[in-house]
N, C-alpha and C positions, 0 to 999 in steps of 0.2 A: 420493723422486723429485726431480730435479735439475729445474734452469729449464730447460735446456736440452731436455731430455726431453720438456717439457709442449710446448714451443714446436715440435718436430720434429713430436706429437701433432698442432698445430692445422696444419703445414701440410699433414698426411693431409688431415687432414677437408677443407683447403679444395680439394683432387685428387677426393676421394669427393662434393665438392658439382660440380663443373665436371665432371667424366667424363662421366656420362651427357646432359650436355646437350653437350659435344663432339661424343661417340657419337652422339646422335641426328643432327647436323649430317653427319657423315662418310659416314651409314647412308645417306643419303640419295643417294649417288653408288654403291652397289649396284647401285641396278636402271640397265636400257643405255637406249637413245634411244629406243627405241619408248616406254617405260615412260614417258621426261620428258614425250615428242611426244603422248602421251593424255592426260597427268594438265594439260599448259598448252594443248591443245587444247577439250576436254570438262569438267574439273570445278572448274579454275583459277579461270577469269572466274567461275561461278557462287555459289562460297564464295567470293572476292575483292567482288563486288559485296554479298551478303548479308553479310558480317562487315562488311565498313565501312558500310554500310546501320545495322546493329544497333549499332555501338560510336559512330557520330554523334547516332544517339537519344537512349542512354543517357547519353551525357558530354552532351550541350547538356541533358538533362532533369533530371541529379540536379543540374548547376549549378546550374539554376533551381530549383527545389525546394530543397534544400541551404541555398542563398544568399539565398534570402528569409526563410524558417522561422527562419533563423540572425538574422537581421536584427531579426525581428518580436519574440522571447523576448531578444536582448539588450539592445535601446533601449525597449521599448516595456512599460508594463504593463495588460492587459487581462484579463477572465475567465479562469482557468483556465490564466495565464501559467505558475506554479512549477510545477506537474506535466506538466505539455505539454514545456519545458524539458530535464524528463528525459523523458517518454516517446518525444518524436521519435527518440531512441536506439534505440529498440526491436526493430523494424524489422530491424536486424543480428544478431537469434539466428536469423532463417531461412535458409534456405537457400533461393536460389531456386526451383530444382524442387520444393519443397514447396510453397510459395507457387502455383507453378502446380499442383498435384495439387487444394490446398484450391478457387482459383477455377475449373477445369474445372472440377470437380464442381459450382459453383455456378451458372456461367453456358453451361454447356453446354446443347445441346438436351434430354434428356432433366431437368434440374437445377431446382432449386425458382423462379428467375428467369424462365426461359422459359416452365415450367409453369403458374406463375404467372399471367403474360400472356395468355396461350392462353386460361387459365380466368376473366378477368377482360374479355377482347373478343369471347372466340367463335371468336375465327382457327385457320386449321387452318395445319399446317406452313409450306404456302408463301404465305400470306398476308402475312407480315409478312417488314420482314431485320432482322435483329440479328447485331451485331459480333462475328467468329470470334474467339475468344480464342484456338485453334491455329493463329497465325499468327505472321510477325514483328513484328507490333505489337504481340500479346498479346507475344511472348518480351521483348519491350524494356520493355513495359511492367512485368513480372512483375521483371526486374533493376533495371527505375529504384526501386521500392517498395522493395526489399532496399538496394541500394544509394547510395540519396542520403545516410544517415547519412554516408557520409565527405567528405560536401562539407559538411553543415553542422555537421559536430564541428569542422572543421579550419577553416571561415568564423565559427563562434562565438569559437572563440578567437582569431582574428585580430580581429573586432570588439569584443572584449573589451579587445583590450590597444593599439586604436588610443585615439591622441586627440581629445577630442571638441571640441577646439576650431576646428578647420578647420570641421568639420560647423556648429557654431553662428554663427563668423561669414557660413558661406556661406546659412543661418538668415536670418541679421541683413540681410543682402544683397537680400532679396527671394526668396530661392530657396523654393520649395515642397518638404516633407520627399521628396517623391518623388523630385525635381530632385537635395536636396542629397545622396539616397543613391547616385541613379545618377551625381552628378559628382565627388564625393569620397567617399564610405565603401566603394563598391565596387571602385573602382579603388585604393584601399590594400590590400584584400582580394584582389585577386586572384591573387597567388601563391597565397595557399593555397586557394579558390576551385580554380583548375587545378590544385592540386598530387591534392586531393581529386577532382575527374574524372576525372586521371588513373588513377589508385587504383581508380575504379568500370569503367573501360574497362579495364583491365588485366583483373578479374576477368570482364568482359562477354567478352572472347575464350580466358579458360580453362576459362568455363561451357559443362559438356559435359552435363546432365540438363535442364536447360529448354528449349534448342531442340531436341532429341534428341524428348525427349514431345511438343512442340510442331510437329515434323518440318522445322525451319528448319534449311536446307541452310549450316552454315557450315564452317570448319575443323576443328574441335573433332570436329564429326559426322562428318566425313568420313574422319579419321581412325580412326575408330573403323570405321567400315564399311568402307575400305579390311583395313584389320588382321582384322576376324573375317567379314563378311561375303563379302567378294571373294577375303580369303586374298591379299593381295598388299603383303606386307609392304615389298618398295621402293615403292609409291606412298605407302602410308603414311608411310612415313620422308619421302618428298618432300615430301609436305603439311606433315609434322611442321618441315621446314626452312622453307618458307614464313612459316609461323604463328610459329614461333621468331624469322625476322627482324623479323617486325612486333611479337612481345613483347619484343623486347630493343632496340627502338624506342622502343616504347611507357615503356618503363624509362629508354631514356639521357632523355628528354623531362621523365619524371616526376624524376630526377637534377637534371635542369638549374634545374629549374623551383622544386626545392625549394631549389637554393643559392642563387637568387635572392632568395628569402625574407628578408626585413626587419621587424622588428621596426616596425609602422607608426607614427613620431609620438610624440614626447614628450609631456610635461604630462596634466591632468587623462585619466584615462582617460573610459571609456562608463560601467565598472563602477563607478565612485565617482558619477557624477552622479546625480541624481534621474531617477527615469525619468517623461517623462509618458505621463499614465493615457487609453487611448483610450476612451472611453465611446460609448453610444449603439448605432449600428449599426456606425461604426469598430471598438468594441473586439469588437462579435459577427462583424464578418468577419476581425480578425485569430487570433481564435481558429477559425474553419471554416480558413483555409490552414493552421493548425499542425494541426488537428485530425484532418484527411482524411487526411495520409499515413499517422498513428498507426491509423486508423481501415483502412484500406487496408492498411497493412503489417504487422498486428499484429490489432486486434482482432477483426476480421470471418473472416480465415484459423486463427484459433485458435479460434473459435467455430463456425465450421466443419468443421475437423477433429475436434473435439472431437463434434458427433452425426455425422458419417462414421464415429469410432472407435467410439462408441456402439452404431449400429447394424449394427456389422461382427459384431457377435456374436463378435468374439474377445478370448480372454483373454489379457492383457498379459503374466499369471503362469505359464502354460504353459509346457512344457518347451521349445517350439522359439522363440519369442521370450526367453526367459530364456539359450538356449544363441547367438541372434545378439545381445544385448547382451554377454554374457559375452564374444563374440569382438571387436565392435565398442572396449569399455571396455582391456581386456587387449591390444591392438593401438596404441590411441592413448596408453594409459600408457605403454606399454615406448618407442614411437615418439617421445613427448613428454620422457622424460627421456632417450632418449640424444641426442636435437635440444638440450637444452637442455645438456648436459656437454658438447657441441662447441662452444656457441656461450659458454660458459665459456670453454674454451679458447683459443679465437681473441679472446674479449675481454681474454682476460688478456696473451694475446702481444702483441695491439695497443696496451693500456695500457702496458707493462713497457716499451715500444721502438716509442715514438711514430715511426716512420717512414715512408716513403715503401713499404716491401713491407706493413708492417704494414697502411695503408689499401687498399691493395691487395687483400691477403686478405679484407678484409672485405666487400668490393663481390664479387670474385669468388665469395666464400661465401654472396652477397647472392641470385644473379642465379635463383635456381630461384625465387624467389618472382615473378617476372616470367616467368617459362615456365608454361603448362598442364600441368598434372599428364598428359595424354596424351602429351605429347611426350617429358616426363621417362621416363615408363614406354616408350616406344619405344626413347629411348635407352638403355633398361636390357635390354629384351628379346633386341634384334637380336642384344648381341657376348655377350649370359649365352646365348643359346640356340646359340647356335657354338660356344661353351665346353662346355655338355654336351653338343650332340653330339659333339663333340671326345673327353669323356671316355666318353662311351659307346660309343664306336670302340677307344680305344684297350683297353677293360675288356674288349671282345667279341673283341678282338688279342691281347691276352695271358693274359687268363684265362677266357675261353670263358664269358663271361656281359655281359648287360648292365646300367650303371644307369640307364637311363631319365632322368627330367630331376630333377636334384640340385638347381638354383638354381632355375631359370625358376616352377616349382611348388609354390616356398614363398615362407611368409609373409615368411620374412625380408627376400625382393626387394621386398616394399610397403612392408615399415621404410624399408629404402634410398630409396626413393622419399619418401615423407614426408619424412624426412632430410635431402632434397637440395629438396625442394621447400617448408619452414617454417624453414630453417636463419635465415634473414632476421628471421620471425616473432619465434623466439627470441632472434637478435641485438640487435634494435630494444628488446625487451623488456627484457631486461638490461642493455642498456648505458646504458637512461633511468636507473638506481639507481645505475650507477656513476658516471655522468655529475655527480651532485649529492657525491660523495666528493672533497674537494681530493686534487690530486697530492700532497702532503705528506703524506698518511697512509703512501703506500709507503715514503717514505724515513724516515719512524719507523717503520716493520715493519722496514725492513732496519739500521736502528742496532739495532734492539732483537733482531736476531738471528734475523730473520723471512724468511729467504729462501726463494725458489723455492714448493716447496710450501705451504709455511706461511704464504708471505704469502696466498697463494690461501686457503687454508682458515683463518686465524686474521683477516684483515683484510677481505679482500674477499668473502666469503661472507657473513660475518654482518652487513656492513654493505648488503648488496645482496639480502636474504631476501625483501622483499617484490616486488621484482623481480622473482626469481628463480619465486615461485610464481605471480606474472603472467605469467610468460614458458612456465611449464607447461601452466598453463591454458587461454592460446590456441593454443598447437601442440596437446593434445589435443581442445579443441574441434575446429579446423579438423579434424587428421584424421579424427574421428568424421564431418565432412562432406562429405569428400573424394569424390568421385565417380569421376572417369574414370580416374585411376590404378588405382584399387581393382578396376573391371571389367575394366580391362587383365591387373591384375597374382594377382588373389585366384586361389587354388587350386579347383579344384570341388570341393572338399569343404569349405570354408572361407566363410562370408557373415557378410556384417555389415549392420548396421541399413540402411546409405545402399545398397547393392545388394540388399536386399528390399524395400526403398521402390520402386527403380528398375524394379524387375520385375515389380513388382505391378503399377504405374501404366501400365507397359508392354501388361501383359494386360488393360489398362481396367478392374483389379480395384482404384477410385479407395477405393470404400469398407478393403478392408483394406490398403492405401499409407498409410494415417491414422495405424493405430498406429503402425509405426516411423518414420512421420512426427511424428507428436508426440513421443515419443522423443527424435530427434534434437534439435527445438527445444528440448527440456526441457534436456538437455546445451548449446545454444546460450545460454540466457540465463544459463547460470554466467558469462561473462567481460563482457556487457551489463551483470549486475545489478552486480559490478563496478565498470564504467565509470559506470551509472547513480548508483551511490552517492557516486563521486566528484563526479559533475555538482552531487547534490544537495549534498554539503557545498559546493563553489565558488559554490552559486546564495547561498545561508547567509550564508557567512562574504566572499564577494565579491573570492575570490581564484581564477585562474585555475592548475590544475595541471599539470604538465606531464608528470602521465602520462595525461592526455588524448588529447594528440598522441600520447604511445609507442605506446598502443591503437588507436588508428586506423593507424599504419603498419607496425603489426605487421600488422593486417588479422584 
């Protein structure tokens, strides 16, 4: 296969990444003026105030959270510093709507906290009030716990590789450690501080299961209720363009933010200096902040689920959970390697022909991970279900039968989707391993008789392997937790783990929601444990790696 061939290859893929997020943009001018004059009259203001309500929460809360925790485990050592360290990590194999399934169950009214109380004062129902957790401060809450990891993976390494001399003379100055973090250590940090918010607020507006269970009125939701409950696929498309302005907003921001990014500060790093040791009641409160998120985001919801799953009385091993992992696993395998042999491809053309379309393609091939997986799937719905009825017109025209719906009703349209919506995932992933290969290796593959294909398969593969199976593993975790594409797009005869989760939880059946909720976590801490082992050798050896970062902007 020639160079030239691979390269025509990736600029498919990057048509098959942009299509459907075009489509959805165009779908949107379908429906006529009545349709606009309802949808910015009636449900506009309502998912406009609620979304930006839920995405100011979540980005000012994992900031804080993020940026402190980040703080406290790289300058400071106290109780239970190296394993806090890595478990703050943790946190990121859930999914958020699981998180919320585990705390409904815990702090709802009928739930062991409430009941608790009741049988510990004597109060009956309305005696007391206690905090809705289905609301949007539970929904915000339930995403800042999932989501502050990527403010403090991306604020540890930033404090990692600043110099710690600014901080000690402003030390020596009279400044209080409080003083000197919030006048210098924080503001070196803040590129990646924002870059990392942003990251969490991107995902707060693609999240379609946690305000969904939670019944928070935002975009995400409404789309989705447009599309199957109302049956009015141009308001949905409307919404879909809306939502799609503000994610590809929210993207040029997180772009901007991240080229700003600088390396903070020469000389002695943090990581080489002696850390001092907090003692007393200091070192037991910096251990309660690092503690609580862990504790919150991870061990209290997996102990949770864990006798939810117990007392669900069902078996893991039965035929109809065995046949929704079989579909769930077999879905995001097939999904995850052909995400990742495009995102080969288009590394390879951007490598080969460092130019100006090359970066190009890459950001274009980039931008579905900055769209919600609902709007992806809208714009794949609307112009594939024209297409077959197109074909089932003309079938029943000329040969006196119909095919009913050939695309719209298969799996393969939720590949496409995945596809178009982790292509980034995979990018970021692999290109962290080519990134550390000198440009001189290609031009000794091509002395040595190594073109086109061969450079690809005799040079660049085997030097980018561990990449490469990085880059696997997060595109099929994600789609393994993919939500709102999947109930868009799955066939009715076709479920997987994260849409019997969603329907369980839907019919307040919280106790069997458990199993293919733990499930799915179980699948989630394959690419944590991961990142976690990474943490652990960096905390070790006292070097920062830089597929740290790759993993967090994979997402």
């Amino acid at each position: 296969m020639s160079e030239s061939l691979l390269h025509r290859l990736a600029w498919i893929i990057v048509i098959v990444c942009v299509a459907p997020i075009l489509a959805a943009a165009l779908a949107a001018f379908t429906g006529d003026l009545d349709t606009w004059r309802n949808v910015l009259s009636s449900v506009l203001p309502r998912y406009t105030r609620t979304t930006l309500a839920l995405v100011a929460i979540v980005g000012v809360s994992t900031a804080i959270i993020g940026s402190i925790t980040a703080w406290l485990v790289t300058v400071y050592r106290f109780p239970g510093v190296r394993w806090l360290e890595v478990a703050l990590a943790l946190p990121l194999a859930f999914p958020a709507y699981v998180l919320a399934y585990a705390y409904t169950s815990l702090l709802d009214h009928p739930g062991p906290v409430q009941t608790l109380l009741r049988d510990v004062t004597g109060w009956g129902p309305r005696d007391y009030w206690f905090p809705e957790i289905r609301s949007l401060g539970g929904a915000a809450l339930m995403l800042t716990i999932v989501l502050y990891p990527y403010v403090y993976l991306l604020a540890r390494a930033s404090f990692r590789q600043q110099s710690s001399n600014a901080f000690l003379v402003a030390r020596t100055l009279g400044r209080s450690p409080m003083r000197a973090f919030l006048r210098v250590a924080l503001p070196m940090a803040r590129p990646a501080i924002a870059g990392g918010a942003l990251l969490a607020v991107m995902e707060t507006i693609a999240d379609y299961g946690t305000v969904a269970f939670f019944n928070v009125q935002t975009f995400a939701t409404g789309i989705y209720q447009a599309w199957f409950s109302l049956g009015d696929r141009a308001a949905a498309a409307q919404l879909s363009l809306c939502l799609l302005t503000f994610a590809l907003l929210l993207a040029g921001l997180e772009r901007a933010q991240r080229g700003k990014a600088r390396t903070a500060g020469r000389g002695a790093r943090f990581e080489t200096m002696e850390k001092p040791r907090l003692t007393g009641a200091a070192g037991w409160l910096a251990m309660l902040i690092c503690l609580l998120p862990v504790l919150l985001g991870f061990l209290i919801p997996v102990v949770m689920l864990g006798v939810m799953a117990v007392g669900s009385g069902q078996n893991l091993f039965d035929s109809r959970y065995l046949d929704l992992m079989q579909n769930s696993v077999v879905l995001a395998s097939v999904a995850a390697v052909l995400t990742v042999i495009g995102a080969v491809l288009i590394s390879f053309r951007a490598r080969t022909r460092p130019e100006r379309r090359s970066r190009l393609m890459v950001i274009a091939a980039g931008l579905g991970y900055a769209v919600p997986g609902g709007v992806i799937a809208v714009g794949l719905m609307v112009p594939m279900a024209a297409l077959d009825n197109l074909i089932d017109d003309l079938s029943e025209a000329w040969f006196g039968f119909g095919t009913g719906l050939l695309i719209t009703g298969s799996v393969w349209l939720m590949i496409v989707a995945y596809f178009v919506r982790f292509m980034a995932a995979a990018l970021n992933a692999y290109d962290s391993g080519m990134a550390t290969v000198p440009a001189h290796y290609d031009a000794i593959g091509r002395s040595l008789g190594q073109p086109g294909t061969r450079l690809l398969w005799r040079v660049h593969l085997p030097v980018a392997r561990t990449s490469l199976l990085t880059a696997l593993l997060i595109v099929f975790v994600d789609v393994m937790k993919e939500l709102p594409a999947t109930l868009i797009l799955h066939p009715f005869n076709f479920q997987t783990l994260a849409v019997q989760a969603h329907r369980l939880a839907s019919d307040e059946r919280l106790t069997e929601a458990a199993v293919p909720s733990l499930v799915l976590v179980a699948f989630g801490l394959i690419p944590v444990a991961l990142l976690c082992r990474t943490l652990g050798r960096d905390a070790s050896t006292g070097r920062q790696s830089a597929k740290v970062g790759t993993a967090i902007s994979a997402g």
